[in-house]
N, C-alpha and C positions, 0 to 999 in steps of 0.2 A: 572290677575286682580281679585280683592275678589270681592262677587257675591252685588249688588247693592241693599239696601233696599229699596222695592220699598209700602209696606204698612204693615200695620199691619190686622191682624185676629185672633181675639180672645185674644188679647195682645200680639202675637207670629210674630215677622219679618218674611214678605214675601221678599225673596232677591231673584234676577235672574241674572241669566249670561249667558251670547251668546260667542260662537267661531266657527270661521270657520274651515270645515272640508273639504280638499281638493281631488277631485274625478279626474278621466282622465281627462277630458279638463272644465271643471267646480267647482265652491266651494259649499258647502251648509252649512248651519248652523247649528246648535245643540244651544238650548236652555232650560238651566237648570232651575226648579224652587225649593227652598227649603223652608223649613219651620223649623223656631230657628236653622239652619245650616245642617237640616235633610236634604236631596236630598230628594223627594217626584215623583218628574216627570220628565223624560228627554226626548226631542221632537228625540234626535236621528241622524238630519240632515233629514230630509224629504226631497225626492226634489218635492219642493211644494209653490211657490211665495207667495199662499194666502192656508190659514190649519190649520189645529188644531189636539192635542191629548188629549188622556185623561188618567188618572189614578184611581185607588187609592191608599189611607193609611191611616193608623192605628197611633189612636190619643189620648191620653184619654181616654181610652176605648170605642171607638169607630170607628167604619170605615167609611173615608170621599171619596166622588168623586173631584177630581179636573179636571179643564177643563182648557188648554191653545190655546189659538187662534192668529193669528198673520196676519198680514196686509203685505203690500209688502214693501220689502227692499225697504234703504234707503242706503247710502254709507257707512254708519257708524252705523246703528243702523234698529231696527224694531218696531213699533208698535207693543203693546200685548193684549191680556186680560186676567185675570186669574179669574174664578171661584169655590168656592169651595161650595162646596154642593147646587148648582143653583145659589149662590147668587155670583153677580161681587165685587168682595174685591181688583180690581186693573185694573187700563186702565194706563198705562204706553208706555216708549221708554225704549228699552233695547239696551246699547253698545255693539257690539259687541268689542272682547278683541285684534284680531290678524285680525282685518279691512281690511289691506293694501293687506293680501294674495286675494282677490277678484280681484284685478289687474293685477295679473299672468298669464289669460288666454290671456287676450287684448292683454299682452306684447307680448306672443307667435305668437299672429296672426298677429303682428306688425312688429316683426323682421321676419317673413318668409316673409312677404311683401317687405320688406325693401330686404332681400335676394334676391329676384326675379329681384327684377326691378338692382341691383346693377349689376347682372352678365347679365342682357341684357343692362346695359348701357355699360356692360364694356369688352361686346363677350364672355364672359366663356361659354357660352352656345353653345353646337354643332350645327353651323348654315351650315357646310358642308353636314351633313346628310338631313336636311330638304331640302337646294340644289338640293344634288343627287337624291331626291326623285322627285324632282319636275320636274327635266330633265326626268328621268324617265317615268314619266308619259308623261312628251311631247314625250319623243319616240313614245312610245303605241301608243299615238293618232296618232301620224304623220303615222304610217306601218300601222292604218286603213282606213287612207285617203285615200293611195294609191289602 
């Protein structure tokens, strides 16, 4: 997906783009900000609900600070802020591009769910051994009664 314009600074499009980046049993995001199609800052994937980073770059002869902050996930998108040299040049929502990968962990913990309960409806599960354990123990106890 191309990066979304989301303002102008100094005449220069501010565009951003968000994608998920998938970790062991979680996703996080990476959001890009550029300036006229320069990449200037990228958040990296933080694992961090509510955050911010910062940069700089070199512009016109001169060197800016850029500030990005971000609010909590939504299913499809984040809240942002973008500042460049103190000053807010942007309150937006950023899409992210490949959304649906944030559903991938649920699904996991959904089919092992779904696995469990399937082979205790359906006995696959060794119910002979938890059995023999259990007579077992009634031995014990029974040989210290006497």
């Amino acid at each position: 997906m191309p990066p979304s314009r989301i303002a102008l600074w100094r005449g220069r499009a501010i565009e951003v783009t968000a994608h998920l980046i998938p970790r062991c049993l979680w996703t996080t995001a990476s959001i890009d900000v550029f300036v006229d199609s320069q990449c200037v800052l990228r958040s990296g994937g933080k694992l961090a609900a509510i955050g911010g980073v910062s940069a700089q770059f070199y512009d016109s002869g001169a060197t800016h600070d850029i500030e990005l902050c971000w609010g909590r996930a939504q299913i499809q998108c984040f809240p942002i802020e973008i500042k460049i040299d103190g000053e807010v040049v942007a309150r937006s929502k950023v899409y992210v591009d490949n959304w649906p990968l944030v559903l991938w962990p649920a699904t996991l913990v959904a089919g092992a769910i779904f696995w469990g309960f399937w082979h205790v409806a359906h006995g696959a599960l060794p119910q002979r051994a938890f059995l023999t354990s259990r007579s077992g123990i009634r031995e014990n106890s029974d040989q210290h009664s006497r």
